[in-house]
N, C-alpha and C positions, 0 to 999 in steps of 0.2 A: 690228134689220135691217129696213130697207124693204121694204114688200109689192112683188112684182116688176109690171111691169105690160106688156100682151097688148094685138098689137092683130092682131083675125083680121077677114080679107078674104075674105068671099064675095061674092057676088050673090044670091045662092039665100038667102034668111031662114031658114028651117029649118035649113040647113045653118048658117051664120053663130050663130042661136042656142044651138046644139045643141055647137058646138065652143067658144063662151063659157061654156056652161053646166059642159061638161066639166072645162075651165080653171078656173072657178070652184071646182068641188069639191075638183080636186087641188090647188090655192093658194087657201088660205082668204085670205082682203084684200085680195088680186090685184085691181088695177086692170087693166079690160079694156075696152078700143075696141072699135068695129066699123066695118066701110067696106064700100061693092058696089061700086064703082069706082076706077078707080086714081086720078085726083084727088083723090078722099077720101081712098085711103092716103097720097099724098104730104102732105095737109094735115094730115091726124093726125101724121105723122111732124114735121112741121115743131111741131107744138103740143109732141110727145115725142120729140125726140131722140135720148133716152136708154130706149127704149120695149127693154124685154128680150129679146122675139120677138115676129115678124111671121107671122103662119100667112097664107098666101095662096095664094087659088085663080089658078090661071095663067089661066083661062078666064072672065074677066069684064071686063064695058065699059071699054074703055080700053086694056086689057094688051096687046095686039098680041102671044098667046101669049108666046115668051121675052124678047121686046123691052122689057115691061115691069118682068119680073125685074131686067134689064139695066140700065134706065135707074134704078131704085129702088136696087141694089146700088151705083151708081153715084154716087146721091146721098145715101144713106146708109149706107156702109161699115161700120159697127160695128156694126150691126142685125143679128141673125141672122134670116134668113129661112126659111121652113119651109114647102115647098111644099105645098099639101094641093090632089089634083087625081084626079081617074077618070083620067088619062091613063094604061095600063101596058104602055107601050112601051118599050122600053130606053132608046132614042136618047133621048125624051125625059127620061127621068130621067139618063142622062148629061149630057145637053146643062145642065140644069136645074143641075147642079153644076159644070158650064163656064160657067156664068153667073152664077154666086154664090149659090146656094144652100148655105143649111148641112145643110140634112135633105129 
């Protein structure tokens, strides 16, 4: 079986580390990305296609909050997306799976 492989989107480096680091322990050979902008996510995507899940913060350079969900679910449909965000407002976490999010 193929090691599965991660590609998490923060801006905040701590943060980004910290949820690679995670990723790493509960998937041992997990190939794992990192991106702080959504440029970078789309280039990484485009490198991995077939990238297993995408953890991504709604709230960094680029995203244009769910606009970026939107245009990345858009151009990458078979990517599960996983939003990891401080937002905890309902609407948002609705809206966030009106927009294609998987978690």
């Amino acid at each position: 079986m193929e090691a599965p492989t991660f590609l998490v989107a923060d801006d905040h480096p701590m943060v980004r580390d910290a949820l690679a680091s995670a990723l790493a322990q509960a998937f041992p050979g997990a190939r794992i990305a990192t991106a702080a902008t959504l440029p970078q996510v789309q280039a990484a995507l485009e490198r991995e296609p077939e990238t297993d899940a995408l953890l991504l913060d709604l709230d960094m350079p680029g995203m244009d909050g769910l606009t970026g969900l939107a245009l990345l679910r858009s151009q990458h449909p078979i990517v599960p997306i996983i939003v990891v965000s401080a937002a905890r407002e309902a609407t948002v976490v609705r809206r966030a799976y009106e927009f294609g999010a998987s978690a």
